[in-house]
C-alpha positions as CSV (number, residue, x, y, z in Angstrom):
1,X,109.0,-4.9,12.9
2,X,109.1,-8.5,12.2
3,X,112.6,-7.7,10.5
4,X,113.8,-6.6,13.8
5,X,112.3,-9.3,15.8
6,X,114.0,-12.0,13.8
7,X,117.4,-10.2,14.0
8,X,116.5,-9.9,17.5
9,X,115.5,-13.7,17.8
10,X,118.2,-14.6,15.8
11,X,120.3,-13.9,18.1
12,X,118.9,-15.9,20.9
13,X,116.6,-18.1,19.0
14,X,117.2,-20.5,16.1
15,X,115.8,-19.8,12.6
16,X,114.0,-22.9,12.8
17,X,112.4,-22.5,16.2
18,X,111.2,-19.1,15.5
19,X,109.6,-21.3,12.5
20,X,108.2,-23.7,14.0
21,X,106.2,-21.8,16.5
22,X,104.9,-19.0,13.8
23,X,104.2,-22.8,11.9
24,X,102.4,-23.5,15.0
25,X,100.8,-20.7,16.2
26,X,98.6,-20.3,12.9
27,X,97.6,-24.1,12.8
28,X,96.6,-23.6,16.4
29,X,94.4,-20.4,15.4
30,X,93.1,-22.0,12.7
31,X,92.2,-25.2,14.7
32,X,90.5,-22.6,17.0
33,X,88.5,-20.7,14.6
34,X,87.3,-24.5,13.0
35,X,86.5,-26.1,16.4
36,X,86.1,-23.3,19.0
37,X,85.6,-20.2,17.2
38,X,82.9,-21.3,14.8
39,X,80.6,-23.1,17.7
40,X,81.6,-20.0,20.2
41,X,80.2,-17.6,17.3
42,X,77.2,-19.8,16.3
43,X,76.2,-20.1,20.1
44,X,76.5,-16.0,20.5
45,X,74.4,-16.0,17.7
46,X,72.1,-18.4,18.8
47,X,71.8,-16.5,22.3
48,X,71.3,-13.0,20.7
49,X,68.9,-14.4,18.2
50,X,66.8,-16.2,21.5
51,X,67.5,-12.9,23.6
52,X,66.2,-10.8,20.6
53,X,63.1,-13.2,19.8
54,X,62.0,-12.8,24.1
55,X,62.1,-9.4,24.0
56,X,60.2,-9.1,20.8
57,X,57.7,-11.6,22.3
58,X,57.9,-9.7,26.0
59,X,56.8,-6.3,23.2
60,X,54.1,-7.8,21.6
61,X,52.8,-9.6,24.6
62,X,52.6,-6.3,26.3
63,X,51.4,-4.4,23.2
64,X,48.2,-7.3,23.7
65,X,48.0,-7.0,27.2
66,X,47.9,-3.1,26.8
67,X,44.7,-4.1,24.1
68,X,43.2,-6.3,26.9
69,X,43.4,-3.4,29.4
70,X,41.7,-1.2,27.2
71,X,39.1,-3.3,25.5
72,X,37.9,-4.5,28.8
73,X,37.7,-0.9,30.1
74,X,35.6,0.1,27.1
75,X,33.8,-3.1,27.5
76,X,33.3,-2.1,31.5
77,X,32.7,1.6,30.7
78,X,29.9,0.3,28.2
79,X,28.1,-2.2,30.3
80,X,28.1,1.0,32.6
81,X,26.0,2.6,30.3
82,X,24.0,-0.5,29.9
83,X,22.8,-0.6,33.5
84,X,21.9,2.8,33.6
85,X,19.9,2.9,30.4
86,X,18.6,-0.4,31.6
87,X,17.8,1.1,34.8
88,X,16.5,4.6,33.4
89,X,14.0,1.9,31.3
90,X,12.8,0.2,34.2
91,X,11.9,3.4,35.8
92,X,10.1,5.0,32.6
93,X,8.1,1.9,32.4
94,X,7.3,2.0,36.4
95,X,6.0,5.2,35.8
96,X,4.1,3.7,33.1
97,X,2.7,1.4,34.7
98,X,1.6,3.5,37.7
99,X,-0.1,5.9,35.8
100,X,-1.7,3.1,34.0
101,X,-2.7,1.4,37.5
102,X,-3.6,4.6,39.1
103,X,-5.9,6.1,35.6
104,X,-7.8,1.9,35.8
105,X,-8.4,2.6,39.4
106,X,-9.7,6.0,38.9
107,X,-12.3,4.8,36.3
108,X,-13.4,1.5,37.8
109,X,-13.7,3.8,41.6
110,X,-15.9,6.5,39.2
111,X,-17.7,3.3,38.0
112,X,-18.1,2.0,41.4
113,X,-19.4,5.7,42.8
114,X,-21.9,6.0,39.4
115,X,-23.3,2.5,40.0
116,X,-23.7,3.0,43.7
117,X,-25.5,6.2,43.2
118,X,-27.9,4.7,40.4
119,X,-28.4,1.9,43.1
120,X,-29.3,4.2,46.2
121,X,-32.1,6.1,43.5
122,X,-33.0,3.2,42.8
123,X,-33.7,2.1,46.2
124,X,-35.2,5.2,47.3
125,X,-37.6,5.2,44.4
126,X,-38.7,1.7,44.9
127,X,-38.9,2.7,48.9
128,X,-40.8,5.8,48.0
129,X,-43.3,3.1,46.0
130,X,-43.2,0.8,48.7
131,X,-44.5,3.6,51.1
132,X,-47.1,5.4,48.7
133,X,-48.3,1.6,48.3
134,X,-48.8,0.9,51.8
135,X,-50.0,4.4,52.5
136,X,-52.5,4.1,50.3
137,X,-53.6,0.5,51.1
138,X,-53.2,1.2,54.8
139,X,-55.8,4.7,54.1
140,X,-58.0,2.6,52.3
141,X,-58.2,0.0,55.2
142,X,-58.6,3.2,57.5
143,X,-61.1,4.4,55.2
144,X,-63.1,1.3,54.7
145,X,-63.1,0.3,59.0
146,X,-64.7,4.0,59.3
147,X,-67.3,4.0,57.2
148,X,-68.1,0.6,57.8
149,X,-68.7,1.4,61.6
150,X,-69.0,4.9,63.7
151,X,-66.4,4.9,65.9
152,X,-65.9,6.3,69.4
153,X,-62.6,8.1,70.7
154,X,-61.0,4.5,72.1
155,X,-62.2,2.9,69.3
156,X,-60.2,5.1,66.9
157,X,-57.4,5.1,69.1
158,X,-57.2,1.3,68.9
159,X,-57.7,1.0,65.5
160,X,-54.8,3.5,64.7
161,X,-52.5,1.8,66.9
162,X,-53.3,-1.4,65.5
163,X,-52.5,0.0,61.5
164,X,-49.6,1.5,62.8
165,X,-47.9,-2.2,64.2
166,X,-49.1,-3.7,61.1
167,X,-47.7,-0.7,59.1
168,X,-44.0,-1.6,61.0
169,X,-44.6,-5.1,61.0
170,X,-45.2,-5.0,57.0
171,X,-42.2,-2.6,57.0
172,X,-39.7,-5.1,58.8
173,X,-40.6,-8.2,56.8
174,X,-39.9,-6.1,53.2
């Protein structure tokens, strides 16, 4: 094919032209391979290298974000379950405490009702003392006042009254 082009050239085209550009034309592609080519090349290379590098950083930053996402769902999901067993605990021990609260005021009311009952036998037996005492002092008074003297139907009368307001005068001063 070149064969035919020169015959074809040669024709039209000098020997030495035709030389001179095919001279030309491969020191101007080898000047463009040296000074464009090569920088062209290295700058494509350079661009897929940072394209390739940002998407491999785009994956692994999602890849960690992903991790993120699920650690702190775990980590939400488990301080669920922290509150309610936290919660749960607070209740058991309220309970605890209740029935501890109510069981200390059942015993010390029990307490309260035995000492209270002791007390009131108490009183009564020291009443029913107090009474026997002053019945008998106040029958020996009686007893003394009417055999030291006969008495009449006013006089006894009198007399009785008398004991009796002393009796409740005693009575109200104890």
């Amino acid at each position: 094919m070149l064969a035919n082009l020169l015959v074809l050239g040669a024709g039209k085209l000098a020997l030495g032209d035709m030389l001179f550009i095919l001279i030309s034309f491969v020191l101007l592609t080898a000047a463009v391979k040296k000074f464009a080519w090569g920088p062209v090349t290295k700058m494509m290379d350079a661009r897929s290298d940072k394209i390739s590098g940002d998407l491999d950083y785009a994956d692994q930053e999602r890849a960690r974000a992903d991790k993120l996402a699920k650690e702190r769902e775990e980590a939400l999901k488990n301080s669920r379950a922290e509150a309610i067993e936290i919660v749960n605990k607070a209740k058991d021990n309220g309970e605890d405490q209740k029935k501890s609260i109510m069981a200390d005021a059942h015993s010390e009311a029990e307490s309260v009702r035995q000492k209270a009952k002791s007390d009131a036998l108490r009183a009564k037996e020291e009443a029913m003392n107090d009474a026997q005492n002053d019945i008998a002092t106040l029958s020996m008074e009686v007893a003394s006042k009417v055999i030291s003297k006969e008495l009449n139907a006013n006089d006894q009368k009198s007399l009785i009254d008398s004991y009796i307001k002393e009796l409740t005068v005693n009575n109200e001063t104890k």
